[in-house]
C-alpha positions in Angstrom: 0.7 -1.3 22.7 4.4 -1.5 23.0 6.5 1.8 22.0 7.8 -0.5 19.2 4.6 -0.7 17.5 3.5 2.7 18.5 6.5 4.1 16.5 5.9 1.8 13.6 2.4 2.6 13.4 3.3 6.3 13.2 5.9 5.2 10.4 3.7 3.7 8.3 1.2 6.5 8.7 3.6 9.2 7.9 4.5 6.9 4.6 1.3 6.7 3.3 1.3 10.7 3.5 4.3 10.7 1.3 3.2 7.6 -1.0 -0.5 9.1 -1.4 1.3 12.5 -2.5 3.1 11.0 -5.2 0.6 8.2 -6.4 -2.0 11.1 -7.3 1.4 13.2 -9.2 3.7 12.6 -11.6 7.0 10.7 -10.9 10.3 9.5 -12.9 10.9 6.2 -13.0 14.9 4.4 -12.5 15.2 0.9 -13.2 17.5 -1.2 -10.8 20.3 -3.3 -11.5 18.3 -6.1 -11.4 15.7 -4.7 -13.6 13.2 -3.7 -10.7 11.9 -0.1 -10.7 12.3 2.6 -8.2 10.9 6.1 -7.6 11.0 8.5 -6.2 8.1 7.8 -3.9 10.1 5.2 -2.6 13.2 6.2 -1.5 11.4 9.6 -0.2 8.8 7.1 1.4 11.8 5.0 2.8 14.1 8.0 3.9 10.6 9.0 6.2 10.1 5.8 7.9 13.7 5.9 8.7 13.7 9.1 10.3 10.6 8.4 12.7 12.1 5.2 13.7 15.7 5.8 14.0 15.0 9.2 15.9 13.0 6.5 18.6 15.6 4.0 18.5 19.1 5.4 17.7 20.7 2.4 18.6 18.6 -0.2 16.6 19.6 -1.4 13.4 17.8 -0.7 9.9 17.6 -2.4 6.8 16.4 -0.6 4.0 14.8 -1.8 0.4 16.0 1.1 -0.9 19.2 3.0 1.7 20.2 -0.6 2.7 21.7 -1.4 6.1 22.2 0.4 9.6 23.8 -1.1 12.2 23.1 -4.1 11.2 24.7 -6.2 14.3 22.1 -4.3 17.0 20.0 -6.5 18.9 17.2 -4.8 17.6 17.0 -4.6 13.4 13.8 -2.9 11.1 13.2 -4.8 8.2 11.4 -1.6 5.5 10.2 -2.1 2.5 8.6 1.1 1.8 6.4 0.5 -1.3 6.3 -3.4 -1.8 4.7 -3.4 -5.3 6.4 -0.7 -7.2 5.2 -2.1 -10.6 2.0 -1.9 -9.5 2.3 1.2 -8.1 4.2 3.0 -11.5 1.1 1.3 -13.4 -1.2 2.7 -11.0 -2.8 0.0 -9.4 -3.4 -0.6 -5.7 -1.3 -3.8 -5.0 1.4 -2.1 -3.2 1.8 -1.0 0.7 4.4 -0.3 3.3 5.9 -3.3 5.1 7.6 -2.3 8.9 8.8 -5.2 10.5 11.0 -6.2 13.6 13.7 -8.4 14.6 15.2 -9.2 18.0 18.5 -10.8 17.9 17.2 -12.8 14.3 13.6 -13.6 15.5 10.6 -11.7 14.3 8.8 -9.9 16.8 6.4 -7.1 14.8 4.9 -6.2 11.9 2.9 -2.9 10.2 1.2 -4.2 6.7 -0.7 -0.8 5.3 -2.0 -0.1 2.1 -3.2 3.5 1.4 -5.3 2.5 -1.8 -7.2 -0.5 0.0 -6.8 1.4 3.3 -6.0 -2.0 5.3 -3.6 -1.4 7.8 -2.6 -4.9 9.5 -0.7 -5.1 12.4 1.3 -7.7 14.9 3.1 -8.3 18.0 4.3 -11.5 19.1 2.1 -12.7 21.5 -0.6 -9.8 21.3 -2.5 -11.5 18.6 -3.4 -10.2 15.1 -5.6 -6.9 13.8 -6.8 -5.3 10.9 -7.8 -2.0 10.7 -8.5 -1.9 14.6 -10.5 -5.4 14.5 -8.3 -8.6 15.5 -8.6 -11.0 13.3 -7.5 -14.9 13.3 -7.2 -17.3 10.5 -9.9 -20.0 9.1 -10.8 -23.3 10.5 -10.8 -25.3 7.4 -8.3 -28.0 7.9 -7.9 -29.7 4.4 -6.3 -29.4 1.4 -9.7 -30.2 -0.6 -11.5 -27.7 1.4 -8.8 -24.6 0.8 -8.1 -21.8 -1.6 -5.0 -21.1 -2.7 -3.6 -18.1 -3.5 -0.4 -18.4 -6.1 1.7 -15.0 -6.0 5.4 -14.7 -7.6 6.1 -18.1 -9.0 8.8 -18.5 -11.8 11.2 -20.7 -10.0 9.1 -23.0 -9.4 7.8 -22.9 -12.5 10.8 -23.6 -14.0 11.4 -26.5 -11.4 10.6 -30.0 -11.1 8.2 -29.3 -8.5 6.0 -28.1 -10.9 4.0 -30.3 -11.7 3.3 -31.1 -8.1 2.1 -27.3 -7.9 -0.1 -28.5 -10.5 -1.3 -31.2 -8.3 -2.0 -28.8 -5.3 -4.0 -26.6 -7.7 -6.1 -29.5 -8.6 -7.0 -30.6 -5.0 -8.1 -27.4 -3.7 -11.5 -26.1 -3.7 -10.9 -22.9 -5.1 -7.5 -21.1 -6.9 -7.0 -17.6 -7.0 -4.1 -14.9 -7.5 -4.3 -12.1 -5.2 -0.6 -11.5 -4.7 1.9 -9.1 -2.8 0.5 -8.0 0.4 -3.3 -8.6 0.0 -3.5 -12.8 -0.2 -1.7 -12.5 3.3 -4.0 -10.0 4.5 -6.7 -12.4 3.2 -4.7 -15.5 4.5 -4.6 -14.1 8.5 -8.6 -12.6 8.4 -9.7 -16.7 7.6 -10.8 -15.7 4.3 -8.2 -18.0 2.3 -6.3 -20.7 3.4 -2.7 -21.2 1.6 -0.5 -18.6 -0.5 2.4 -20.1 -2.6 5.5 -18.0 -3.5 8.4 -18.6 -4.8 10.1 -15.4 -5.2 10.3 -13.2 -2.8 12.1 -11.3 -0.8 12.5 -11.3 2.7 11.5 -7.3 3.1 8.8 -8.1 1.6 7.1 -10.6 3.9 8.8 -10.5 7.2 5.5 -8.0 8.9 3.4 -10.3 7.2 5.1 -13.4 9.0 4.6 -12.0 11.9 0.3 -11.2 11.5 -0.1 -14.4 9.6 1.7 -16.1 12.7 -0.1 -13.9 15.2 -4.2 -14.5 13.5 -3.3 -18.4 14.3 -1.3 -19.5 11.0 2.1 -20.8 9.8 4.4 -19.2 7.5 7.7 -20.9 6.6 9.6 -21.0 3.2 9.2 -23.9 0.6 10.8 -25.8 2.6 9.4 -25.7 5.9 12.4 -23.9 7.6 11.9 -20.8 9.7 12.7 -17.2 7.9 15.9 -15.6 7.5 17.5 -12.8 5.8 18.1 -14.9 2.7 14.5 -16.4 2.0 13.0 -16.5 -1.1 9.8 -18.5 -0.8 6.8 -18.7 1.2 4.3 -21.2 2.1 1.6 -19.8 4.6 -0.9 -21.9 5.8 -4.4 -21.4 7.7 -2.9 -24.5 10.3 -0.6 -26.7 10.6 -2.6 -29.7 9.0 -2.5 -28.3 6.0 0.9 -26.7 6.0 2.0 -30.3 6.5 0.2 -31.6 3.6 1.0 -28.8 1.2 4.5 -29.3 1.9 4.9 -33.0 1.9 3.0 -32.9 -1.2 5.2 -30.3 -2.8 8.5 -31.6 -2.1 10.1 -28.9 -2.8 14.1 -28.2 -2.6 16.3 -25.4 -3.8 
């Protein structure tokens, strides 16, 4: 285990101290400017992981969902998104967890998925395979559409797209359609229990770890449109293999 995922491991450890505090409390809520809500929990959750990993690595950078950006030119950037799922977790259910993730010079190299309600921690290293909750994991062998489920999580662009229809296609084809959403269809995705997950609207704090451990159990995770990750992405499509992947997104078409 490199020092990278040691310290990000203790991160997300010391976070779910902090969220499991707050989720069993009382909290106000703020709403964002762009009508998201915050807490709390989640800066307080966010200011934590900061500390443990900027006290390791001074010199990396940090990027924030809630205190923003660090250093941002450093070789070595964290992507946090302490409590992916704040809806769920002001409504008080468990579809919410602490995303850690890595970047070397743009290219994603770690990720810590934990949940403290579903106590799944996932973790990744590229190269170093995939595990969950101590046991590695890799992703199903299915190989066709017809035989896949599909798991649809945040999808009003492309609902409001002509690619819709063609999502309506997809759902048609596959064996079985579900909606797990935020971190647990990729969880699902990378322990070979589903086979595609669908997004359209995301952001990129919210599934860069979970690149990286879908990538690492065997998978492929790109946007939309097939192209690699990036700051700016806002879809997903993540895939048991690249058979599928291909299919899905020839059969999609989809463009921004």
């Amino acid at each position: 285990m490199s020092p990278f995922l040691k310290t990000a491991l203790e991160a997300a450890q010391a976070a779910q101290e902090v969220i499991k505090k707050y989720y069993a409390g009382e909290f106000e809520i703020e709403i964002k400017p762009d009508e998201t809500p915050v807490t709390i929990a989640d800066v307080e959750t966010e200011k934590t992981i900061k500390k443990i990993i900027l006290d390791a690595f001074p010199d990396h950078g940090f990027y924030g969902e809630e205190t923003g950006k660090v250093n941002e030119d450093a070789e070595y950037n964290w992507l946090i998104d302490p409590i992916d799922g704040t809806k769920s977790f002001v409504r008080r259910y468990p579809f919410f967890s602490t995303q850690i993730a890595l970047m070397r010079n743009g290219e994603l190299i770690l990720g810590v998925s934990n949940s403290p309600e579903f106590e799944e921690m996932a973790y990744a290293e590229k190269g170093e395979g995939a595990w969950l909750n101590g046991e590695k994991i890799t992703v199903s062998d299915i190989d066709t559409v017809k035989g896949s489920t599909l798991s649809l999580g945040n999808i009003a662009s492309i609902a409001k797209s002509p690619q819709w229809n063609n999502v309506g296609d997809l759902v048609a084809s596959v064996n079985r359609i579900r909606g797990y959403g935020d971190f647990y269809h990729y969880h699902l995705l990378a322990s070979g229990k589903i086979d595609i997950v669908l997004e359209s609207d995301v952001n990129i704090l919210d599934i860069a770890a979970l690149a990286v451990i879908v990538r690492e159990a065997g998978g492929i995770f790109t946007d939309l449109t097939g192209n690699e990750l990036s700051l700016d992405t806002r879809t997903v499509l993540a895939c048991s293999n690249k058979e599928v992947h291909a299919k899905v997104l020839k059969d999609i078409a989809y463009s921004e």
